[in-house]
N, C-alpha and C positions, 0 to 999 in steps of 0.2 A: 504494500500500500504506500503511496505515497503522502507523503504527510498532508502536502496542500489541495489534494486532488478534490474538487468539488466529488465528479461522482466514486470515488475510493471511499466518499465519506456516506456517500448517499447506501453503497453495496455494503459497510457495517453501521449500516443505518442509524448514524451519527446525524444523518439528514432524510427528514423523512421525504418518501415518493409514494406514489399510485403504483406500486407494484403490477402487471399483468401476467407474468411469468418472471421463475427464474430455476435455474438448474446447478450441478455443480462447478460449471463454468461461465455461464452469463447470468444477469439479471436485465430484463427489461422491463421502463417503466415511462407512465406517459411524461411525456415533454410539456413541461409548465409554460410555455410560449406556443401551441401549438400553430405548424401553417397548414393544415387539413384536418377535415372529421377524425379523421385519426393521425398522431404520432406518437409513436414510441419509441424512443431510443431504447438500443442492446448495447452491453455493454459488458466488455471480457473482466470476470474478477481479477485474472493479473491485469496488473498496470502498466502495457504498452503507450510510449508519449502519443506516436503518429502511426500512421497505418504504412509507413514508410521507413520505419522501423522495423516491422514485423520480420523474423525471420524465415526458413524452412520450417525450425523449433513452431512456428506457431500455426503452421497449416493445417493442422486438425483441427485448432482451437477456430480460424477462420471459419473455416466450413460449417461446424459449429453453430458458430454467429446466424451465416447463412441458414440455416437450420431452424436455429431459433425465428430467426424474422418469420418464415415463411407459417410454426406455429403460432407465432404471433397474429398474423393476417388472419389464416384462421380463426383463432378465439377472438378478435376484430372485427369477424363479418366480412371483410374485405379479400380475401382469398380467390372468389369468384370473379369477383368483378375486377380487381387488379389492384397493385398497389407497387409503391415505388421501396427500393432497399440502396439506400446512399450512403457513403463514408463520407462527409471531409474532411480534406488533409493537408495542414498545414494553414497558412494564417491566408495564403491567397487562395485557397482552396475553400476559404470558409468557416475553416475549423477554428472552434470557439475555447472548448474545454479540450486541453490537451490529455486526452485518455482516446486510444481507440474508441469509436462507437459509432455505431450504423443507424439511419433515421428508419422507420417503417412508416410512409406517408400512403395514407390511401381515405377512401371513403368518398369522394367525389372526384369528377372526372381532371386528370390533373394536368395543365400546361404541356405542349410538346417540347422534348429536350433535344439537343445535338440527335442526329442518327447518322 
């Protein structure tokens, strides 16, 4: 854990969250700022900074994540109809709170992005 890590404190619930799932290596929980019917950020219990960090070591744990989002959608409602899984990375990327974490954005029809 890292000492100053907003969500390291949220996952020993030093800070409380809307839990909607968690396992023995993620927790996700809704995003107090939300930008769709649904978000929920997942978020790996070790404390990687950026997703640019990540090594080989943590490809299972990725997948993981990926994993998680997708039961996420499901217990969301959003599974069916569709729903977006983002990381950002790094400060031009977006990335806000430096800890790994993927957004689960879904619940209404969402903006077209690059393709």
């Amino acid at each position: 854990m890292a000492q100053d890590c907003l969500f390291c404190k949220i996952i020993a619930g030093e800070i409380p969250a809307t839990v909607v799932y968690e396992d023995d290596d993620v927790v996700a929980f809704k995003d107090i700022s939300p930008q769709a019917p649904v978000h929920v950020l997942i978020v790996p219990r070790a404390h990687i900074e950026r997703l640019s960090d990540a090594t080989e070591a943590d490809a299972s744990l990725l997948g993981k994540i990926v994993l998680a989002g997708n039961r996420v959608a499901r217990l969301s409602g959003v599974a069916k109809s569709g729903y977006r899984l983002i990381a950002n990375t790094g400060p031009d990327g977006g990335q806000e709170v430096f800890h790994v974490h993927f957004h689960v954005l879904g619940g209404k029809r969402l903006g077209r992005m690059v393709s």
